[in-house]
N, C-alpha and C positions, 0 to 999 in steps of 0.2 A: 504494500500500500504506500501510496508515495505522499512525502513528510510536506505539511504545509511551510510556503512561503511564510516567513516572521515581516508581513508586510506595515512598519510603522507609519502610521498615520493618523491622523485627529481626523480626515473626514471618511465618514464611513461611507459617503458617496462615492470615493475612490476603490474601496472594497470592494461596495457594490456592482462597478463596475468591472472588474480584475474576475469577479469571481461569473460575468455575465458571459465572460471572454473567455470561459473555462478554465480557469487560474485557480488553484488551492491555495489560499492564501490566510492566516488568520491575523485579524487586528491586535496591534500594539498601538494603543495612543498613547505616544507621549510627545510634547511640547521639548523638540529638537532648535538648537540658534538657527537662525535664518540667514546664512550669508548676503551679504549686500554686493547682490551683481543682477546683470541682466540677463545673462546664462543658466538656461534654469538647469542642464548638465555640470556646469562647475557648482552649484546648488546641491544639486542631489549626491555628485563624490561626497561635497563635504556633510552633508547631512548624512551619509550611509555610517562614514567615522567615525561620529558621532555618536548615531546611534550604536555603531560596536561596541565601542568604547562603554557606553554605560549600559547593556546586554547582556555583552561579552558570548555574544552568539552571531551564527550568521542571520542577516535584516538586507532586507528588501525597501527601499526608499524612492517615495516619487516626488517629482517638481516641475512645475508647467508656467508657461508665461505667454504672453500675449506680445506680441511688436506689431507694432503700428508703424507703419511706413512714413506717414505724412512727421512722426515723430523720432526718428531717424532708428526706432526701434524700440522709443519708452513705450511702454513702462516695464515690458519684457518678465523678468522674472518678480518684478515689482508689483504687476498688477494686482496681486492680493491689497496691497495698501491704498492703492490709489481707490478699488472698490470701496473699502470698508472705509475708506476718508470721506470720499465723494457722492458712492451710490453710483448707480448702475446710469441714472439718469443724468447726472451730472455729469459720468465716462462720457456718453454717448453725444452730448449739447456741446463738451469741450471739439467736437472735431468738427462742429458747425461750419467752422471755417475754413474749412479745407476741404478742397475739392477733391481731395482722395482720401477714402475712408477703409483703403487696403489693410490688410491684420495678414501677420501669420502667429498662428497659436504652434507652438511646441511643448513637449513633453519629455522627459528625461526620468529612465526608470534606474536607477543603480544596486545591483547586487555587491555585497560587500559580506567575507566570511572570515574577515582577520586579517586577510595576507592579500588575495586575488579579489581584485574588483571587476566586474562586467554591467559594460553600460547600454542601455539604449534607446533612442529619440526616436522621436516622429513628430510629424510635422500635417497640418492642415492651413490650407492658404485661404482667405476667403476676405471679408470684408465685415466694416461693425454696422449694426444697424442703426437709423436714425433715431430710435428709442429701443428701450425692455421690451421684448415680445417673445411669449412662452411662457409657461411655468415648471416646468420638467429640467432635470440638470441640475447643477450645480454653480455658484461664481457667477463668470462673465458665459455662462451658456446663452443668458437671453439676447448677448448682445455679436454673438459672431454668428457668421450666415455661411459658411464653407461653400467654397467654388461649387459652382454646378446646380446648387441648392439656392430655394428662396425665401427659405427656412430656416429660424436661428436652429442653433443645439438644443434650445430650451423647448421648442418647437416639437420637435422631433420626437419619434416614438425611438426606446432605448436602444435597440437592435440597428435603429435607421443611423439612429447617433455615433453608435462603434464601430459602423460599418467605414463613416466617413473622419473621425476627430481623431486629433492629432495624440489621445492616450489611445486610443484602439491600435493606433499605426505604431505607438511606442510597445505596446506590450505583444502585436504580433513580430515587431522584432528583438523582443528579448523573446520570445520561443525561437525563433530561428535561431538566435545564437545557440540557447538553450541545445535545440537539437542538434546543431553543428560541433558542438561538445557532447554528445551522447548523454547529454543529462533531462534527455524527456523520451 
């Protein structure tokens, strides 16, 4: 029987998600430092150490950001703060002025077991909307609209959402590495 992922995190909407994607994974919340970068992979290294460090097991760590184009890529791994300062409405009116309202959303998963670290991102391109629209998701779900789509994440039914967002794409490539190492 194969041993769950030690996936640390405070929201259990990430879980939820991991585990929708057929991921074994069981919740550790704990309130990890938050590196100050726009990288949300240099985020998740240092958050994995962290959580080893105070574990002292192998942990599973994720970290996602938002770059805005017209912003030359703020708020990037930042975007948690700028939500919880601003609100969703207020993200969305600040790019009033700008006639490109381009985003890409990435995600950075890092495995960490002491020694060996294994990382991996994914990426969803798409654009923000001109308000909150949806109530499903998590964050800034109501306000990114993925290429192709004319539909935030928040929008979307969960299956529609994994198929296309930038943690679906990050966690289908940590199974590829996964299985590229024979550990699936």
């Amino acid at each position: 029987m194969p041993v769950p992922f030690l996936f640390v995190t405070t929201r259990r909407e990430k879980v939820e998600e991991a585990r929708r994607l057929g991921f074994l994974v069981e919740q550790r919340a704990l309130e990890l430092p938050e590196p100050q970068s726009l990288d949300p992979a240099e985020i998740a290294r240092e958050k994995a150490a962290a959580a080893w460090e105070r574990l002292r097991g192998p942990v599973l760590v994720e970290d996602s950001g938002l770059s805005v184009t017209a912003w030359g890529g703020f708020p990037g791994a930042l975007v948690k703060w700028l939500e919880r300062s601003a609100g969703l409405a207020a993200f969305a009116r600040m790019l009033d002025g700008f006639p490109d309202r381009s985003a890409v959303a990435r995600c950075a998963l890092c495995y960490f077991d002491g020694r060996d670290a294994m990382a991996a991102v994914g990426e969803a391109r798409g654009s923000l909307a001109e308000a909150p629209r949806g109530s499903a998701g998590f964050g800034w779900d109501a306000l990114f609209v993925p290429e192709g789509s004319a539909m935030t994440f928040a929008e979307m039914r969960p299956e529609e959402k994994d198929a296309v967002s930038h943690r679906g794409r990050a966690w289908r490539a940590f199974s590829e590495k996964l299985a590229a190492k024979g550990l699936l």
